[in-house]
C-alpha positions in Angstrom: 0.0 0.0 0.0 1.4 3.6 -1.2 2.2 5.6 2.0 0.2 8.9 1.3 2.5 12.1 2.2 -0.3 14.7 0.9 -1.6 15.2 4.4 1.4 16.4 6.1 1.4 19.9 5.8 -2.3 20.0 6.3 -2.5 18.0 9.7 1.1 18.1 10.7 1.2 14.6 12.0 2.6 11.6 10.6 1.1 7.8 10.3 2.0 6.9 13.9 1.3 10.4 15.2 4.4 11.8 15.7 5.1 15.4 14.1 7.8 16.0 11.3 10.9 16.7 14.1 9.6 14.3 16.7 11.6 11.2 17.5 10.0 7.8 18.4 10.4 6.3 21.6 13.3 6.0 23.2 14.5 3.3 25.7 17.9 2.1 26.4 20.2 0.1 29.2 23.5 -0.8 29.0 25.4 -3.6 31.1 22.6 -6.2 30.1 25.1 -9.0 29.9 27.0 -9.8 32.7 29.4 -12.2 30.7 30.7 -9.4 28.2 32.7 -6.9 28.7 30.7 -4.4 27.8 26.5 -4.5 26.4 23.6 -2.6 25.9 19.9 -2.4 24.7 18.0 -0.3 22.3 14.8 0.9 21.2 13.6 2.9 19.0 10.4 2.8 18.4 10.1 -1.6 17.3 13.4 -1.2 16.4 15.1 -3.2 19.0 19.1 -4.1 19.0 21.5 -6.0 21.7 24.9 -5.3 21.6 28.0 -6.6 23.5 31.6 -5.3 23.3 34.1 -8.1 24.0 37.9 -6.6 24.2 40.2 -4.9 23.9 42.1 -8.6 23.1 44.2 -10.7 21.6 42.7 -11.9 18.2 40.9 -14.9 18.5 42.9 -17.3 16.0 46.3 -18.2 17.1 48.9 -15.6 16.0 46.4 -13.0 15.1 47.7 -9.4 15.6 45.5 -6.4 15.7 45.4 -3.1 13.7 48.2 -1.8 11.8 50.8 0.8 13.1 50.4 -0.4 16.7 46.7 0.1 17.2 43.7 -1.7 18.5 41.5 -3.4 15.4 37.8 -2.7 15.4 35.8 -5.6 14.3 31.3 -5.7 13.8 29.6 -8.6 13.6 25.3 -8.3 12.9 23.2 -11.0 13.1 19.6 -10.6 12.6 17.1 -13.4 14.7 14.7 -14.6 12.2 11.8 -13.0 13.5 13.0 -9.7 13.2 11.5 -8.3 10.0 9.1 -10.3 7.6 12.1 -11.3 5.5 12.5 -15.1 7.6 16.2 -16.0 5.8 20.0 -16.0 6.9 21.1 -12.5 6.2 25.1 -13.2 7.8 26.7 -12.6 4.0 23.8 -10.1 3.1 25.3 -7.6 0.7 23.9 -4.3 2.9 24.8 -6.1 6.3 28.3 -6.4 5.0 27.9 -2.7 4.3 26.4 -2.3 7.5 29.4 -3.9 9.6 32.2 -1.8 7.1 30.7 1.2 8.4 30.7 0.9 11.7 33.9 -0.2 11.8 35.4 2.4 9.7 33.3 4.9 12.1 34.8 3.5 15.4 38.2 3.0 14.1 38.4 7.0 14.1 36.5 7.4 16.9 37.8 5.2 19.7 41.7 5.8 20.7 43.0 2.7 19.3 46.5 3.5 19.7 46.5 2.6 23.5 45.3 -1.1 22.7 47.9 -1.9 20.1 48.4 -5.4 18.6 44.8 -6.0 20.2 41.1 -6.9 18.5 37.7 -4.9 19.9 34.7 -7.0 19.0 31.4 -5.7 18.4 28.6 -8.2 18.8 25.3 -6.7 17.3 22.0 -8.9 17.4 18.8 -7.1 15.4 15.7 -8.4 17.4 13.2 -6.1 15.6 13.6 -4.0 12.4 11.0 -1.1 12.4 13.5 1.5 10.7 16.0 3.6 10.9 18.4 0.2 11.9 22.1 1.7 11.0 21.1 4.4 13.6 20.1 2.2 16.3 23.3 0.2 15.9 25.4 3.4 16.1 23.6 3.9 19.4 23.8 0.8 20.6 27.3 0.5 19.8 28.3 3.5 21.9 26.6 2.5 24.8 27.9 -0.5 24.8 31.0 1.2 24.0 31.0 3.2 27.4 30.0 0.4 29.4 33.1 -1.6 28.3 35.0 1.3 29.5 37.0 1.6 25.7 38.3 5.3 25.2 36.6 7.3 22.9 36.9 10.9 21.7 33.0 11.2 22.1 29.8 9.7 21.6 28.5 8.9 18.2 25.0 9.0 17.5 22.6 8.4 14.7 19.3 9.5 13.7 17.7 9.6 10.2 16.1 12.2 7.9 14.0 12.3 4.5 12.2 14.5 2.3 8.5 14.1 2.7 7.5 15.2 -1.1 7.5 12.7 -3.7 7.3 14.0 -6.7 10.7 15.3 -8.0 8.8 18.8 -9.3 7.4 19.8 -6.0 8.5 22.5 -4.0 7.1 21.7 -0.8 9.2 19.2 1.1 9.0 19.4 4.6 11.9 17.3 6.2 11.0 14.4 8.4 12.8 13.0 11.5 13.5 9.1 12.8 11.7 7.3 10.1 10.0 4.2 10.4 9.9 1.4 8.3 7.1 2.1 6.1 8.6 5.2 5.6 11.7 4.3 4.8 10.5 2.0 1.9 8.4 5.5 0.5 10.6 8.5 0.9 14.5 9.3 0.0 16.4 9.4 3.3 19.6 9.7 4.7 21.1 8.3 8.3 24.0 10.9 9.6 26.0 10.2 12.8 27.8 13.4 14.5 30.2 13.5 17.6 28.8 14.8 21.1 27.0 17.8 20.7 29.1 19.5 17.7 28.0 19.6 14.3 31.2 17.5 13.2 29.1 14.4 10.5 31.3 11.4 11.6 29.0 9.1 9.3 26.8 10.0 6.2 24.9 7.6 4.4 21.9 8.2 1.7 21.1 5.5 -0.6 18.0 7.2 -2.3 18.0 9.6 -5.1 16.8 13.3 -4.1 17.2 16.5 -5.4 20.2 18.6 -4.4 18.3 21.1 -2.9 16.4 19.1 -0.2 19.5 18.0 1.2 20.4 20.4 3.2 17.2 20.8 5.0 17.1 17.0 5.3 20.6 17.1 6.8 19.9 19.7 9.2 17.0 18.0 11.0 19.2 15.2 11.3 21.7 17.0 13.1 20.0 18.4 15.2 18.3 15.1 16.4 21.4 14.1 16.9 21.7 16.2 19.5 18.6 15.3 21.2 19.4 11.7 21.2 23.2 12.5 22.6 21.2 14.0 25.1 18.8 11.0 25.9 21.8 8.3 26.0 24.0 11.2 27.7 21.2 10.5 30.5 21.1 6.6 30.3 24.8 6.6 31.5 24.5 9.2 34.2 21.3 7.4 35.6 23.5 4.1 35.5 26.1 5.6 37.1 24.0 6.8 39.8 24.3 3.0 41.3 28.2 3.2 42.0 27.7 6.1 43.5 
């Protein structure tokens, strides 16, 4: 079924309810496996990831060195449980998950301060329990809270959000940017997922995979940012309330 867009600027409110800058619901704990070294959970919205941070380490296969030049190597794994999405099929080799994994690891190569782990491996364990959108975003999340809780170094948080263009036809002018997509969504509009460090405007990851014209970017990019913020903000607060215990 087409997902109709032409009563957005008339009612202001979306499919699920939520207005254009809104983000879903957000809930998120980390230390949720005591065997890891680090772990966390995430929703947003039925978007729901676990991840667990094992390392820094040796590699696991005998001899196995870490990054080049003396620093720590950053390794993703995703798995995806079969009942996450209505796809019900092994997805391990998937063309975007591989994708998926390059980027976060090229993301938290330059992000985490690998140089004091050198001739070391830092494994990132990422399980997809339900796919409802926005999913490279959630993983970015999850990832730095898990992150944290392992106690790795980093420079700053990374976080995620997503952003499209709500008009679909390429000749209209009015395209009123929307925030945190859901899946339907996603499947309808052109959108793009942008990651930024802490509460700077600095785009650590920028990813758009969906033609739209030049002109919309910028707004689309823009309300990305600045949920970016707001959800640095909302994870900023998961750690502080976790710390709260220890103190």
């Amino acid at each position: 079924m087409p997902l109709d867009t032409s009563t957005y600027s008339l009612a202001l409110l979306r499919l699920d309810g939520r207005r254009w800058n809104e983000l879903r619901n957000i809930h998120a704990q980390i230390s949720t496996q005591a065997a890891a070294d680090g772990s966390s959970y995430l929703e947003m919205g039925n978007t729901k990831v676990l991840c667990t941070v094992t390392g820094p380490a040796e590699g696991r296969r005998s001899g196995q060195r870490g990054g080049k030049d003396n620093e720590a190597k950053v390794e993703v794994e995703i798995g995806f449980a079969g009942f996450s999405g209505l796809e019900r099929r092994r997805r391990k080799n998937d063309k975007r998950t591989s994708e998926m994994q390059h980027t976060l690891e090229t993301a938290y190569a330059s992000l985490l301060l690998t140089h004091l782990y050198p001739h070391s491996t830092i494994t990132l364990n990422i399980y997809i329990l339900s796919q409802d959108g926005s999913l490279l975003a959630a993983c970015i999340n999850a990832a730095t809270l898990a992150l944290i809780d392992a106690g790795v170094p980093m420079t700053d948080y990374l976080v995620a959000c997503t952003a499209a263009s709500s008009a679909t036809s390429s000749d209209s002018d009015n395209s009123d940017p929307l925030l945190d997509l859901n899946n339907l969504e996603e499947q309808e509009l052109p959108f793009l997922t942008v990651g930024t460090l802490g509460r700077s405007d600095r785009v650590s990851v920028l990813l758009m995979e969906s033609r739209v014209r030049m002109e919309r970017v910028e707004g689309m990019l823009a309300v990305g940012i600045d949920g970016c913020k707001r959800m640095r903000e909302i994870l900023d607060g998961v750690v502080k309330e976790y710390g709260k215990r220890f103190s």
